[in-house]
C-alpha positions as CSV (number, residue, x, y, z in Angstrom):
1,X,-94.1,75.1,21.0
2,X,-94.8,77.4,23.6
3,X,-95.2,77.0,27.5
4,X,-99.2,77.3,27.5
5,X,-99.2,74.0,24.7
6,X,-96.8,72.2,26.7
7,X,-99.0,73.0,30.4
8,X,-101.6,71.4,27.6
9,X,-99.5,68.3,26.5
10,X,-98.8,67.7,30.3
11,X,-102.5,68.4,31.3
12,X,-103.7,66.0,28.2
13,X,-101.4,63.2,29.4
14,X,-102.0,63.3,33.2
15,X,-105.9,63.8,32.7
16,X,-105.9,66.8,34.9
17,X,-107.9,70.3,34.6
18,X,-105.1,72.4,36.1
19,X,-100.9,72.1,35.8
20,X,-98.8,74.8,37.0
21,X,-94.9,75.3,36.6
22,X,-94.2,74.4,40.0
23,X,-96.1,70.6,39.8
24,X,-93.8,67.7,39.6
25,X,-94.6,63.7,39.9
26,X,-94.9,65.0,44.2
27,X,-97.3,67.2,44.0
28,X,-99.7,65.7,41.3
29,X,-101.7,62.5,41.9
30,X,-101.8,61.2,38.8
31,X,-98.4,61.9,37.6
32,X,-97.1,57.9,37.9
33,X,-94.6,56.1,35.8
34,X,-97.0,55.3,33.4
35,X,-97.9,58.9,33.0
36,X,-94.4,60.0,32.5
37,X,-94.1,58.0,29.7
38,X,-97.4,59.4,27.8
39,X,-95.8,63.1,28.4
40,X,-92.4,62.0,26.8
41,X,-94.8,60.7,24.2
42,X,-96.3,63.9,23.7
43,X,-93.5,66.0,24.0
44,X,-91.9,63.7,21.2
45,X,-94.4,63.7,18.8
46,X,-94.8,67.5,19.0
47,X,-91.6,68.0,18.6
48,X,-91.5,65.8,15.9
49,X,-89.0,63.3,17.4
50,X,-86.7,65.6,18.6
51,X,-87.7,65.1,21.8
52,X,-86.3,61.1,22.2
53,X,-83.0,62.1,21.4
54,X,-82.6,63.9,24.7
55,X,-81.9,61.5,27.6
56,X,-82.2,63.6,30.4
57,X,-86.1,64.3,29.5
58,X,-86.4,60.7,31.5
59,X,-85.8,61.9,34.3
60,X,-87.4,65.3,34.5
61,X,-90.2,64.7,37.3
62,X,-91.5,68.1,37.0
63,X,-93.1,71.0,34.9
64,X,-90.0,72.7,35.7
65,X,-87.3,70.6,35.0
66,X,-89.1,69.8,31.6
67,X,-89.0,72.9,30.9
68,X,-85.8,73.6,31.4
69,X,-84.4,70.7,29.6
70,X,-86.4,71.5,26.5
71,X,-85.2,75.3,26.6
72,X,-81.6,74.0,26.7
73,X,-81.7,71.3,23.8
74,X,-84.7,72.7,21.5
75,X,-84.8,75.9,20.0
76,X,-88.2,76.0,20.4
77,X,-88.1,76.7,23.8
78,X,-85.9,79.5,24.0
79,X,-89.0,81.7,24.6
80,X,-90.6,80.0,27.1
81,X,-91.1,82.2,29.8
82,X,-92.5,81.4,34.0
């Protein structure tokens, strides 16, 4: 997965035209609880459950931190850039 399908994931799951690596649950609206939980979704199932195992994913609040995490447990994500 690269950084643009993951901006997409995130976009998909907020319902937003527009996410860039510095938004976090502060800075967008619509990124509530609930719509944490439908990005951990997505991130799971594209990563095809992968993603659940990694606890501290909960807690990411941002496009950053997500990224982050991801690039330090998955493979994947070693060549995300931003």
């Amino acid at each position: 997965m690269i950084q643009e399908k993951l901006y997409n994931l995130i976009k998909t799951a907020l319902e937003v035209e527009s996410i860039t690596i510095d938004d976090s649950i502060d800075t967008v609206e619509a990124w509530d609880s609930l719509a944490q939980l439908s990005i951990l979704v997505a991130i799971d199932q594209e990563t095809e459950g992968r993603a659940s195992k990694i606890t501290e994913l909960a807690t990411a609040l941002s496009v950053k931190k997500l990224i982050d995490i991801l690039k330090k447990h998955l493979v994947n994500f070693a060549k995300i850039n931003y």
